[in-house]
C-alpha positions as CSV (number, residue, x, y, z in Angstrom):
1,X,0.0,0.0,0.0
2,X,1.5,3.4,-0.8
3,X,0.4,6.7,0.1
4,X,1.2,9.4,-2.1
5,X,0.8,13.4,-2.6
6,X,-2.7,14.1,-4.5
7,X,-0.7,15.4,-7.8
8,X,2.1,12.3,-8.1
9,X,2.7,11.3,-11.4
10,X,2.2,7.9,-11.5
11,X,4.1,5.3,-13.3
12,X,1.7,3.6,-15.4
13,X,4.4,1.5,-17.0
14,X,5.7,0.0,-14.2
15,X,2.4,-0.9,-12.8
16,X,1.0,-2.7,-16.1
17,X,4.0,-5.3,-15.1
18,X,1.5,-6.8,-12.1
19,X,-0.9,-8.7,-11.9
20,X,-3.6,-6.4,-10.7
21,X,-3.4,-2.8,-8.8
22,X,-6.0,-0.6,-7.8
23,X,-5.4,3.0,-7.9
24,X,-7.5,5.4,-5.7
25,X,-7.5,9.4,-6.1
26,X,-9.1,11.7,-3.9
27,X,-8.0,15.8,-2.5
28,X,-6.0,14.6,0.0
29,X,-3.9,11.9,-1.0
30,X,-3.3,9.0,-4.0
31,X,-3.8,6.0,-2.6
32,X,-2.4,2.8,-4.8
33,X,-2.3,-0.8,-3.6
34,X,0.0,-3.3,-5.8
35,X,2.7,-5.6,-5.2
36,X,5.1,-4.6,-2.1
37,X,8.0,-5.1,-4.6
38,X,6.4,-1.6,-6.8
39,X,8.6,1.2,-5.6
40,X,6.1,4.2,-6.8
41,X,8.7,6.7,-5.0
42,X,8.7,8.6,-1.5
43,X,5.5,8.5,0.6
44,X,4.2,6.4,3.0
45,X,4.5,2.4,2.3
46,X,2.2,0.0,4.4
47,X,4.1,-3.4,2.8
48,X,3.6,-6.6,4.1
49,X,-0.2,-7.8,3.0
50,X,-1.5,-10.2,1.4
51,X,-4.8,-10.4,-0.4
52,X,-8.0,-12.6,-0.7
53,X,-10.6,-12.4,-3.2
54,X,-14.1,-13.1,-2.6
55,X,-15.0,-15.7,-6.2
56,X,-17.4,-14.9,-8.3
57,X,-19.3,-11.6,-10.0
58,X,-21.1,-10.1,-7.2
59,X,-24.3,-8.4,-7.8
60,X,-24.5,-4.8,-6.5
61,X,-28.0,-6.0,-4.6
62,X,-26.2,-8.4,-2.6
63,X,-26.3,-7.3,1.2
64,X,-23.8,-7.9,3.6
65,X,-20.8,-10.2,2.0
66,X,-18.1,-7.9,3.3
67,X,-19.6,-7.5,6.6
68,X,-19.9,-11.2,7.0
69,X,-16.2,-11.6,6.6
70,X,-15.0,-8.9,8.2
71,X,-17.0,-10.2,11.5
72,X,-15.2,-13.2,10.9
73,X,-12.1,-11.7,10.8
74,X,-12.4,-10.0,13.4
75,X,-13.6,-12.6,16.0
76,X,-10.0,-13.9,15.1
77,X,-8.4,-11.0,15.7
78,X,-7.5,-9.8,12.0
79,X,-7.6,-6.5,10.8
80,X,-8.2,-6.1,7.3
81,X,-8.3,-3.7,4.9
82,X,-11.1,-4.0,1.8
83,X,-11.3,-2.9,-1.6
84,X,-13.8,-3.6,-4.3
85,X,-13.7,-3.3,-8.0
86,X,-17.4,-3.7,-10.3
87,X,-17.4,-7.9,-10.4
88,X,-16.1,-8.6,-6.7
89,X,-14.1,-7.9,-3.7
90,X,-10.8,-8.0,-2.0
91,X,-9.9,-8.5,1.3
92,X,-6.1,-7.8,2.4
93,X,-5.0,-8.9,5.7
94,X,-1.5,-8.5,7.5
95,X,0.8,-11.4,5.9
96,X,1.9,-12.7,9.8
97,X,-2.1,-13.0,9.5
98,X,-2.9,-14.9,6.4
99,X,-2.9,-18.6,8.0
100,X,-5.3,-17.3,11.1
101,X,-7.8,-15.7,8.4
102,X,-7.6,-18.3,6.1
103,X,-8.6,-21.0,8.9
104,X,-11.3,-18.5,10.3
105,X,-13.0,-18.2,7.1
106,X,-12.5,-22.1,6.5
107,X,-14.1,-22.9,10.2
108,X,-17.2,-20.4,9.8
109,X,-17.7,-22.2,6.2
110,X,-16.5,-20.4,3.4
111,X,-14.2,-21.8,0.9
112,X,-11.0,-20.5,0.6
113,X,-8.4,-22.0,-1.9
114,X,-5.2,-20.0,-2.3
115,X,-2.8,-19.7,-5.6
């Protein structure tokens, strides 16, 4: 996760060598989550997360999904940190975390496979 000035000039060239990114833009800050090994230049760097993603197209009438696993999570002691795109969502947890979330999410009945 990187935190960057509102005007950065972001390089899209490096970022079209992941996998996936998500790039958020707001008055106060640019907010861009990608690989840890993406150096976007000075700001602030969260590194060390790793990410799940709910499967499947979501429809925007569905109530509820990220709340259910974030109650989950959080029963278990993991924070997390959400993002969603138009088809699903992503939930990033601390890396140190991954094997307590996965578990959690296993043991209240939602399948989780992993890459």
């Amino acid at each position: 996760m990187h935190r960057l000035p509102p005007d950065w000039p972001i390089d899209f060239a490096e970022l079209a060598s992941v996998s996936w990114y998500s790039l958020t833009h707001t008055e106060e800050e640019l907010s861009v989550v990608a690989p840890q090994d993406i150096d976007l230049g000075p700001g602030e760097r969260e590194p060390g997360w790793s990410c799940l993603r709910i499967v499947g197209k979501l429809d925007f009438s569905l109530v509820g999904v990220i709340a259910e696993v974030s109650w989950v999570l959080a029963d278990a002691g993991v924070g997390i940190f959400t993002l969603s795109t138009y088809n699903t969502d992503y939930i990033l947890v601390k890396s140190v975390d991954i094997k307590t979330a996965v578990r959690a999410l296993s043991d209240a009945g939602h399948e989780v496979a992993s890459d």
